[in-house]
TIMI-150597 format. One record per residue (C-alpha): residue in one letter; z, x negated, y negated. Coordinates in steps of 0.001 Angstrom, whole numbers, plus 500000, padded with zeros to 6 digits. Example, Ala and Ser with C-alpha at 12.3 -4.5 7.8 and 13.67 -1.06 7.14 Angstrom:
TIMI-150597
A507800487700504500
S507140486330501060
end
This chain:
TIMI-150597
X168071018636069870
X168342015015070987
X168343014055074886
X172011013535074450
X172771017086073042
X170739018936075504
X172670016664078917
X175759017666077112
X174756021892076650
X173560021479080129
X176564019532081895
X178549022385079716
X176553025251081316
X176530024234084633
X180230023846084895
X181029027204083041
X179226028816085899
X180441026785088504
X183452028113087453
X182701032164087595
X181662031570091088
X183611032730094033
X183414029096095900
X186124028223093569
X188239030797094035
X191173028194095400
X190562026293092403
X193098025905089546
X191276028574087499
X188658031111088582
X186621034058087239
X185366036965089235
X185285040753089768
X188767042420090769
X189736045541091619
X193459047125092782
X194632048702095219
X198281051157095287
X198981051360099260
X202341051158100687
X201692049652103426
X202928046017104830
X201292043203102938
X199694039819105179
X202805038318103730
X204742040957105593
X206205042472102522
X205805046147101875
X203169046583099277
X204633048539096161
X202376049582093812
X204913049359091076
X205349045452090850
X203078042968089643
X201383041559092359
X197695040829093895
X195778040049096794
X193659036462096847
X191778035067100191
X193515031608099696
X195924031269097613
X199841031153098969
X202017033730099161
X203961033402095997
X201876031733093647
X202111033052090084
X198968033536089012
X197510034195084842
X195108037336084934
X193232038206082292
X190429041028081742
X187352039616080031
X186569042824078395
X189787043342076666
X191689040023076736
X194349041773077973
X196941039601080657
X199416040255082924
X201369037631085583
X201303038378088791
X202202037260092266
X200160036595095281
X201431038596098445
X198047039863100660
X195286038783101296
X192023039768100170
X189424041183098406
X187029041666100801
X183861042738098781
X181470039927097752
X181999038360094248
X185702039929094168
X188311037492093594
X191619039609093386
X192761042679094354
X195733043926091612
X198227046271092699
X198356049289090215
X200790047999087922
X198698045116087285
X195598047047087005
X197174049351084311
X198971046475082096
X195443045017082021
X193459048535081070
X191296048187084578
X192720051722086114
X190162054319084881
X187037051645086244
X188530050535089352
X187484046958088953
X186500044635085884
X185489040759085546
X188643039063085341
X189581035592085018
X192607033732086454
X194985030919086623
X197884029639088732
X200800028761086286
X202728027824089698
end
């Protein structure tokens, strides 16, 4: 490979991981663990959490923001809509609610490596 190649591979790697980190998590696009969650009780958006609709949990993001989800294992997606906050275990990125979870084949696990992002 010529010096060019290799700078290119390597520019190319480091922002593909840059990307799967949690530091980004605000960023346009994001990938991450997730996990979901089927309380009932009030979201940090004040909302009551129903387990029923499509909606997650992100540290950052506002309330409202459609957001792209899609498993990495099965390239299944769902959209969803930020409404709490959270996860709160390291290298987590969203929390689904159980509808979510199932439309994405993530129930029987409890979490999977997801990636995500905001469509507005």
């Amino acid at each position: 490979m010529t010096n060019n190649r290799l700078t290119v591979l390597a520019a190319a790697t480091i922002a593909a991981f840059c990307a799967f980190t949690p530091a980004n998590a605000a960023a346009k696009s994001s990938c991450g663990g997730a996990s979901w969650y089927a309380l009932t009780s009030k979201t940090a958006s004040g909302e009551r959490m129903n387990p029923r609709l499509m909606t997650a949990a992100h540290k950052t993001l506002p309330f409202g923001t459609k957001v792209k989800v899609t498993n990495a294992r099965s390239g299944k997606s769902v959209v969803v809509r930020i409404n709490d906050r959270g996860p709160f275990i390291r290298g987590r990125v969203l929390d689904l609610s159980k509808a979510a979870a199932q439309d994405i084949g993530m129930i029987r696990s409890g979490h999977a490596k997801v990636c995500y992002e905001i469509i507005r």
